[in-house]
VEXKOL-386463 format. One record per atom (N, C-alpha, C, CB): residue number from 1; residue in three letters; x, y, z. Coordinates in pm, whole numbers, plus 50000, padded with zeros to 5 digits. Glycine has a CB too. Layout:
<lumlos>
LUMLO     i    aa       u       v       w
LUMLO   NUM   ALA       X       Y       Z
...
</lumlos>
This chain:
<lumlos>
LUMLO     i    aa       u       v       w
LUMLO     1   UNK   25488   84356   66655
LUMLO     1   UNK   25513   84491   66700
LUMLO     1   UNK   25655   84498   66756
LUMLO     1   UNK   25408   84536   66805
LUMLO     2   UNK   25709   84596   66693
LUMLO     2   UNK   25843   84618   66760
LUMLO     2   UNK   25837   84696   66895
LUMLO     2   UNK   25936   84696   66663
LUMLO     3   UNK   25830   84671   67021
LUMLO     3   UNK   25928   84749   67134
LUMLO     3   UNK   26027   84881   67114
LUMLO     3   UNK   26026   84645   67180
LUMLO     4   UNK   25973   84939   67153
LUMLO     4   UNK   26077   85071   67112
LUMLO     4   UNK   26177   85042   67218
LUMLO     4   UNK   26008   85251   67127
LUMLO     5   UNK   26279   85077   67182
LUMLO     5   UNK   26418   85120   67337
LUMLO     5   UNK   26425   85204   67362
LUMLO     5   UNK   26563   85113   67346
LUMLO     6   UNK   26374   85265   67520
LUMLO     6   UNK   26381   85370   67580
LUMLO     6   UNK   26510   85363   67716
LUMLO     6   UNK   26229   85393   67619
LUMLO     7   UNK   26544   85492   67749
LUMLO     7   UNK   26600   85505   67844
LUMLO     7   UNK   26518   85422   68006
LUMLO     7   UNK   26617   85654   67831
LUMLO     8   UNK   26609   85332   68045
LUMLO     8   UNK   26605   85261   68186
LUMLO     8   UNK   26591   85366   68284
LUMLO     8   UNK   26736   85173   68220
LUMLO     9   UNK   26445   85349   68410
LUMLO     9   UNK   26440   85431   68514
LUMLO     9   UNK   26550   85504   68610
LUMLO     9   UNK   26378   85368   68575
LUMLO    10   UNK   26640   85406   68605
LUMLO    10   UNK   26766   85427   68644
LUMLO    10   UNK   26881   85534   68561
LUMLO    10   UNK   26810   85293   68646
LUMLO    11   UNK   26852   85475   68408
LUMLO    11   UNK   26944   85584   68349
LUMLO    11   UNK   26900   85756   68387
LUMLO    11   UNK   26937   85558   68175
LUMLO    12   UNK   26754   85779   68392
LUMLO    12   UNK   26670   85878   68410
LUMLO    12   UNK   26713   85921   68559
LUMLO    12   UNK   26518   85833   68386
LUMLO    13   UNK   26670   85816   68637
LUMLO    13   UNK   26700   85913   68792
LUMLO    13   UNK   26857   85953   68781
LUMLO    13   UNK   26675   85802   68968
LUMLO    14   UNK   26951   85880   68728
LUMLO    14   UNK   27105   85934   68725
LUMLO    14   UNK   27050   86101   68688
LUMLO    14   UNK   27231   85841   68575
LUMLO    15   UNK   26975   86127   68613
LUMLO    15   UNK   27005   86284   68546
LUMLO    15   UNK   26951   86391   68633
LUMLO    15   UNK   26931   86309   68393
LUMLO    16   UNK   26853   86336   68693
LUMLO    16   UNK   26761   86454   68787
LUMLO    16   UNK   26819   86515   68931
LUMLO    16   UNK   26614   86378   68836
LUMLO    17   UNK   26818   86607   68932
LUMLO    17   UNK   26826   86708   69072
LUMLO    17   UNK   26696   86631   69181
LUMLO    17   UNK   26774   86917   69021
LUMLO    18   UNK   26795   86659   69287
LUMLO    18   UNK   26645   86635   69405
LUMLO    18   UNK   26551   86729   69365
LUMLO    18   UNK   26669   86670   69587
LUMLO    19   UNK   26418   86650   69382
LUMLO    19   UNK   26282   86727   69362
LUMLO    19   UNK   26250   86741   69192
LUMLO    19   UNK   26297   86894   69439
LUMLO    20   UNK   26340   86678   69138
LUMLO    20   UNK   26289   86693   68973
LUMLO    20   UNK   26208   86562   68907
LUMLO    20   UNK   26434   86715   68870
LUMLO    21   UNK   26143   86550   68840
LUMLO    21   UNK   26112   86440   68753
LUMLO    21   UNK   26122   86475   68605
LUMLO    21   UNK   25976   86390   68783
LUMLO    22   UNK   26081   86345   68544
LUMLO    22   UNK   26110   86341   68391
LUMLO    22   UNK   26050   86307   68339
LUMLO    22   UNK   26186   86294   68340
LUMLO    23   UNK   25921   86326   68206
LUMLO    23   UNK   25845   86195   68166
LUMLO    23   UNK   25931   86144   68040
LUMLO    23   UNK   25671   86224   68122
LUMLO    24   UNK   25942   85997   68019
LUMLO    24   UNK   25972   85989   67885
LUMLO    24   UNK   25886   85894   67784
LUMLO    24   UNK   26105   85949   67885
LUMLO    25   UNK   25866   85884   67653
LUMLO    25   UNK   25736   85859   67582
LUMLO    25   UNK   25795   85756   67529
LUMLO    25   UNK   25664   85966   67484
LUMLO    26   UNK   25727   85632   67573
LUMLO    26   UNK   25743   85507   67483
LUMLO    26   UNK   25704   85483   67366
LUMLO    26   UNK   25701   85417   67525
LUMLO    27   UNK   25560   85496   67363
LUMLO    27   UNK   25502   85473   67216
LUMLO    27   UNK   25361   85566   67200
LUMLO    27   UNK   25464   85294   67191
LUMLO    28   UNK   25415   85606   67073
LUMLO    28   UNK   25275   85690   67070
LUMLO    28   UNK   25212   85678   66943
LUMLO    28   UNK   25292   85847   67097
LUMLO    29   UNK   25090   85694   66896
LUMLO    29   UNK   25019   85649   66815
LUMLO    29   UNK   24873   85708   66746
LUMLO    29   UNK   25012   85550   66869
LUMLO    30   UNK   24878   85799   66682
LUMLO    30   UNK   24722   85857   66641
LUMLO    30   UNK   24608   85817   66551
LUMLO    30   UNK   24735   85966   66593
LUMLO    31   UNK   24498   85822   66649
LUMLO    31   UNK   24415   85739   66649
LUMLO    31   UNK   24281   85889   66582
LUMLO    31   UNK   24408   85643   66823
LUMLO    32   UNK   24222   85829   66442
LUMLO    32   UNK   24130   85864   66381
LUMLO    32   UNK   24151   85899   66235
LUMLO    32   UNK   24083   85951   66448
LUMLO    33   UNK   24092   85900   66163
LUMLO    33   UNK   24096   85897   66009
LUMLO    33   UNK   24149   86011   65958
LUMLO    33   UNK   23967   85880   65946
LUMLO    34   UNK   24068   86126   65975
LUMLO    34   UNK   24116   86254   65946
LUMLO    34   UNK   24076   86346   66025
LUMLO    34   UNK   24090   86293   65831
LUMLO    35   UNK   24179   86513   66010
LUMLO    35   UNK   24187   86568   66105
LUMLO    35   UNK   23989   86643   66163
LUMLO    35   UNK   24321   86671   66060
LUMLO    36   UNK   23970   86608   65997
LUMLO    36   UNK   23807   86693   66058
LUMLO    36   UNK   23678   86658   66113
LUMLO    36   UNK   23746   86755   65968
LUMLO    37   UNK   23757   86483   66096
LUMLO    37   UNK   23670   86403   66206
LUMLO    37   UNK   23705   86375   66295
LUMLO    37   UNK   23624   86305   66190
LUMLO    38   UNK   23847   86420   66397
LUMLO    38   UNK   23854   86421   66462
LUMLO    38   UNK   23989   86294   66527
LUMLO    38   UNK   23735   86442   66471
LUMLO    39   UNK   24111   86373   66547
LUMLO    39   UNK   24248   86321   66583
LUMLO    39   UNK   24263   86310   66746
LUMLO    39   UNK   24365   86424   66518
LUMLO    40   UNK   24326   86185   66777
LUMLO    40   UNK   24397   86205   66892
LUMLO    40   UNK   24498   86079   66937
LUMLO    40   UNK   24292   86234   66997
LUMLO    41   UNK   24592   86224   66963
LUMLO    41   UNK   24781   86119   67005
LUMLO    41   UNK   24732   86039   67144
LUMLO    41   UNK   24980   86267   67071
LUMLO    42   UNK   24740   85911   67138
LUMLO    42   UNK   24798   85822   67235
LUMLO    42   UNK   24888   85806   67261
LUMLO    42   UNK   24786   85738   67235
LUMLO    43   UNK   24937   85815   67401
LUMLO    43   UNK   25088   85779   67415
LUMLO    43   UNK   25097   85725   67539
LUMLO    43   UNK   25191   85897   67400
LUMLO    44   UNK   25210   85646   67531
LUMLO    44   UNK   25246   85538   67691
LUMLO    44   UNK   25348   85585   67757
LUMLO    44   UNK   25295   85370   67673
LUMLO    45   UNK   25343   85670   67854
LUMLO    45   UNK   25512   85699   67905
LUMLO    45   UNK   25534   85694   68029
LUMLO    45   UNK   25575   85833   67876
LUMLO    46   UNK   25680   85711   68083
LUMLO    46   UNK   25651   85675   68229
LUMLO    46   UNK   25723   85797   68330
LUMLO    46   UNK   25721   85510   68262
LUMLO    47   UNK   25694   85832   68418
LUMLO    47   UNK   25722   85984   68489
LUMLO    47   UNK   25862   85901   68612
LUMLO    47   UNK   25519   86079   68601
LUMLO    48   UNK   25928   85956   68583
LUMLO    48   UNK   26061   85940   68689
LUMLO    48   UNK   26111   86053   68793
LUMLO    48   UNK   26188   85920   68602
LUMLO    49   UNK   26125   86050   68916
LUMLO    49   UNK   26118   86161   68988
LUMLO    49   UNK   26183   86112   69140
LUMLO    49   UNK   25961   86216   68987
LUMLO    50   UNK   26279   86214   69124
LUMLO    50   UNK   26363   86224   69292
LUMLO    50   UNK   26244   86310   69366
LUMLO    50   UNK   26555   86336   69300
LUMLO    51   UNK   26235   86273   69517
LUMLO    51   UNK   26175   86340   69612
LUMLO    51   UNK   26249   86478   69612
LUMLO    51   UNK   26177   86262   69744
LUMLO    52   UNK   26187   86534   69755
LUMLO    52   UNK   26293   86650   69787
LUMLO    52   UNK   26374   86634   69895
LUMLO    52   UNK   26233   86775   69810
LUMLO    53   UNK   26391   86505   69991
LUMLO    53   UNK   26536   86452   70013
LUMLO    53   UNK   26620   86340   69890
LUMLO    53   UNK   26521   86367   70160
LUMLO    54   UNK   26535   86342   69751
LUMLO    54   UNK   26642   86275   69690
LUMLO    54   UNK   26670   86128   69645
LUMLO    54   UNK   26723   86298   69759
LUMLO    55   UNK   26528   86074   69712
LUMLO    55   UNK   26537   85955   69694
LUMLO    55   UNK   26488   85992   69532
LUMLO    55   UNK   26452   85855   69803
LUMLO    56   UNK   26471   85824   69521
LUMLO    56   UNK   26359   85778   69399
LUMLO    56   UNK   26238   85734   69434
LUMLO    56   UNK   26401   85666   69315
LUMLO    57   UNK   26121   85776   69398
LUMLO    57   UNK   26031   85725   69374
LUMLO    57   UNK   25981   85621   69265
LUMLO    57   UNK   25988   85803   69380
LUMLO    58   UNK   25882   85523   69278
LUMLO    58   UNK   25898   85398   69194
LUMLO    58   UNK   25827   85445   69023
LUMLO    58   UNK   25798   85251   69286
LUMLO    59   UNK   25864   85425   68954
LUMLO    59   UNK   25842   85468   68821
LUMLO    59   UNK   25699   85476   68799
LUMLO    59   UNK   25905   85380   68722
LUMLO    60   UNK   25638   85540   68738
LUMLO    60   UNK   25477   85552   68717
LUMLO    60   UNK   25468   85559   68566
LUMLO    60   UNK   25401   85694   68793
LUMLO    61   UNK   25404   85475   68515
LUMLO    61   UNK   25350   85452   68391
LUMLO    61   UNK   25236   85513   68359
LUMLO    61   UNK   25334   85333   68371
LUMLO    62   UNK   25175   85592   68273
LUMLO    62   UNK   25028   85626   68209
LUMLO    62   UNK   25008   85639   68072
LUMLO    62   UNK   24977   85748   68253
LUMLO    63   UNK   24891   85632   68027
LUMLO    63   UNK   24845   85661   67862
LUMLO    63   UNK   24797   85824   67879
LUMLO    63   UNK   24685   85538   67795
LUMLO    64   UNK   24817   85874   67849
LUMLO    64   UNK   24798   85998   67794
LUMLO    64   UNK   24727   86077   67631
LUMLO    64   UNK   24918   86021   67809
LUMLO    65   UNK   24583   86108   67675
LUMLO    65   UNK   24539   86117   67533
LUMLO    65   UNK   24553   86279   67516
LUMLO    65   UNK   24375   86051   67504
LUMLO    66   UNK   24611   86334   67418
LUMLO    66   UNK   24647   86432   67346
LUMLO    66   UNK   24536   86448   67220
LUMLO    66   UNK   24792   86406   67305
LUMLO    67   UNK   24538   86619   67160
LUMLO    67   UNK   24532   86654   67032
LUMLO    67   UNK   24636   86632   66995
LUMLO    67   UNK   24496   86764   67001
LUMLO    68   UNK   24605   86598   66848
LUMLO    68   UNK   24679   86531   66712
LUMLO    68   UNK   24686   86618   66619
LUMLO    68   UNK   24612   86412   66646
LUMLO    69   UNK   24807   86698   66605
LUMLO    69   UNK   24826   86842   66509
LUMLO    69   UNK   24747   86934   66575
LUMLO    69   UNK   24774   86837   66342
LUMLO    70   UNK   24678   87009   66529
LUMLO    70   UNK   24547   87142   66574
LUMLO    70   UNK   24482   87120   66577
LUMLO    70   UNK   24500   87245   66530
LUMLO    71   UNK   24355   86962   66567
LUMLO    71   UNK   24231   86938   66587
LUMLO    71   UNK   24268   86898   66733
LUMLO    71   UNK   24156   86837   66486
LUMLO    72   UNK   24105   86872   66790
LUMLO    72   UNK   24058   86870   66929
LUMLO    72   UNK   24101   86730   66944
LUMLO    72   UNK   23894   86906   66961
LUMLO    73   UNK   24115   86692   67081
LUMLO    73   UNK   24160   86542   67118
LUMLO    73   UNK   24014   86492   67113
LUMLO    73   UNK   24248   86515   67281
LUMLO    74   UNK   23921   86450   67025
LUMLO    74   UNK   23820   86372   67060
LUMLO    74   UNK   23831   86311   66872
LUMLO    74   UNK   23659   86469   67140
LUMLO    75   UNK   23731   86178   66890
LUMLO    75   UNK   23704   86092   66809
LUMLO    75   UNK   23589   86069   66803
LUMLO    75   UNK   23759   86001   66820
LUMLO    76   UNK   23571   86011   66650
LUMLO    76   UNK   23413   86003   66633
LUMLO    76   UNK   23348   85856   66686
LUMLO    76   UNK   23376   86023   66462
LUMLO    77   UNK   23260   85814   66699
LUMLO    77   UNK   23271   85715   66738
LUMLO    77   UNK   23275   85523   66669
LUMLO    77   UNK   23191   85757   66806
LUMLO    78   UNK   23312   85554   66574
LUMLO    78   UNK   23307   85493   66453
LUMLO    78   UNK   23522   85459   66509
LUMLO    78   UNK   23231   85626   66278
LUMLO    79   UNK   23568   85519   66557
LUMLO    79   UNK   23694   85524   66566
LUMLO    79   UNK   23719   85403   66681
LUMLO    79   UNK   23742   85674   66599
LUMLO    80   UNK   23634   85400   66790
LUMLO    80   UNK   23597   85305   66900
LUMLO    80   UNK   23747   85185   66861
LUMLO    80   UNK   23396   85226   66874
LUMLO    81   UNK   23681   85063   66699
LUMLO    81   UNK   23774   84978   66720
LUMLO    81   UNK   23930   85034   66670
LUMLO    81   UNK   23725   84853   66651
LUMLO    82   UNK   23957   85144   66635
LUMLO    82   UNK   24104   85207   66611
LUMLO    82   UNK   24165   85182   66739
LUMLO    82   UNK   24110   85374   66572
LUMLO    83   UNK   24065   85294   66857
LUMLO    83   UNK   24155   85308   66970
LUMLO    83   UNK   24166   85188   67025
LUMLO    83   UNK   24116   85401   67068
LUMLO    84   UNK   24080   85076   67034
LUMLO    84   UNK   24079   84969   67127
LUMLO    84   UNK   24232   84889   67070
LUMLO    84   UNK   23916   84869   67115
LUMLO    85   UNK   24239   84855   66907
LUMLO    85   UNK   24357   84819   66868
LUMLO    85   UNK   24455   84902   66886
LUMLO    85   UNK   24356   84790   66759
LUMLO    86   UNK   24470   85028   66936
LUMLO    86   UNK   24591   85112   66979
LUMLO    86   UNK   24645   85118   67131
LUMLO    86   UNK   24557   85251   66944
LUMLO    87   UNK   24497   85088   67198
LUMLO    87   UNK   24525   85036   67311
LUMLO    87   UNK   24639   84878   67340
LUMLO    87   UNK   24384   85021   67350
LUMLO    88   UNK   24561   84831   67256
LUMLO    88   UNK   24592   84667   67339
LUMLO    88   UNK   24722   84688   67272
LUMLO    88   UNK   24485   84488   67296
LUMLO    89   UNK   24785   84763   67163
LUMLO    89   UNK   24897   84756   67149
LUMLO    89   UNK   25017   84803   67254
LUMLO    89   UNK   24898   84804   67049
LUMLO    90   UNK   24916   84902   67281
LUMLO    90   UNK   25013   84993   67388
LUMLO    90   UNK   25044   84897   67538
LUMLO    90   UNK   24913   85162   67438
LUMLO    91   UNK   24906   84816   67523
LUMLO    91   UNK   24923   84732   67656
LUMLO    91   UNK   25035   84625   67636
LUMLO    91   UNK   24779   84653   67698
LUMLO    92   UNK   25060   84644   67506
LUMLO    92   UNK   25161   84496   67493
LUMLO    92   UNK   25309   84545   67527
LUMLO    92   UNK   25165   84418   67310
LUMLO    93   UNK   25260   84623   67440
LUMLO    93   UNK   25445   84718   67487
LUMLO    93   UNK   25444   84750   67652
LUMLO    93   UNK   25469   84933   67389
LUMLO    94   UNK   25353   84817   67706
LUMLO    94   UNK   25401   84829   67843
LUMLO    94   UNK   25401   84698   67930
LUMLO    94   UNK   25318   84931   67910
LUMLO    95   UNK   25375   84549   67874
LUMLO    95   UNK   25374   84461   67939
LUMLO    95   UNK   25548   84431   67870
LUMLO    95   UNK   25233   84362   67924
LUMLO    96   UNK   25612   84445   67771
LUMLO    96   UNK   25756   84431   67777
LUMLO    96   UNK   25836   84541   67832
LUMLO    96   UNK   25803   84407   67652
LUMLO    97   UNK   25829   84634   67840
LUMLO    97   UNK   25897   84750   67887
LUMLO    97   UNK   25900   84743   68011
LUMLO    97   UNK   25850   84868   67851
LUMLO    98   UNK   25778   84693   68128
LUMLO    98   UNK   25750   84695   68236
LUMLO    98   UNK   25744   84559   68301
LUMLO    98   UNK   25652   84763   68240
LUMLO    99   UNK   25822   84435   68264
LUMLO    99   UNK   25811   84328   68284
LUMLO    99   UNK   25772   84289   68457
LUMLO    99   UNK   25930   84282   68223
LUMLO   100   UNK   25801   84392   68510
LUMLO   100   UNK   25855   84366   68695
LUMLO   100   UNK   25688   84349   68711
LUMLO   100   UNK   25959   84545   68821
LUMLO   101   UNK   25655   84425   68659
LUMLO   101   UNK   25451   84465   68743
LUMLO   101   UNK   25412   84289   68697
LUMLO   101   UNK   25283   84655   68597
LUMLO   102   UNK   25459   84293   68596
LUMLO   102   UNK   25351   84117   68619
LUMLO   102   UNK   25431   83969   68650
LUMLO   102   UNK   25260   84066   68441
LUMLO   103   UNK   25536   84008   68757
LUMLO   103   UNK   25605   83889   68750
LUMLO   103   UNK   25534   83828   68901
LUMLO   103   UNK   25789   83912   68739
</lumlos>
């Protein structure tokens, strides 16, 4: 699996106004066969955000499950080992992207 290159927490807080945040999307990935059995975007991204004196707050990572085009965000359950392999992928990437959490 390739690592995507995303913008550094740091490059991100450079851009924000006090009191703003940012999310940006590492990897995303849709999970289910077709749309009429039922689609949904996975994605790993991480939210960056000055307080409202300005500091930084420490980067927050989440998966985020989305609809995929115009169908509903749910899956059938036959899809189970898709997401689990979309997961552990996603876990791999946020274990390189995020090296600090497991040192």
């Amino acid at each position: 699996m390739t690592v995507p290159t995303i913008s550094t927490s740091a490059e991100v807080l450079a851009t924000l106004e006090v009191g703003a945040g940012a999310n940006t999307n590492a990897i995303s990935r849709v999970v289910g066969a077709t749309p009429s059995s039922g689609q949904t975007l996975v994605t790993l991204a991480r939210y960056d955000c000055r307080d409202d004196d300005g500091s930084a707050d420490a980067p927050r990572w989440y998966i985020e499950f989305s609809a995929a085009n115009s169908s509903p965000a749910e899956l059938h359950p036959s899809e189970i080992p898709a997401l689990i392999d979309v997961l552990t992928e996603i876990r791999q990437a946020w274990i390189q992207l995020d090296p600090e959490c497991f040192s």
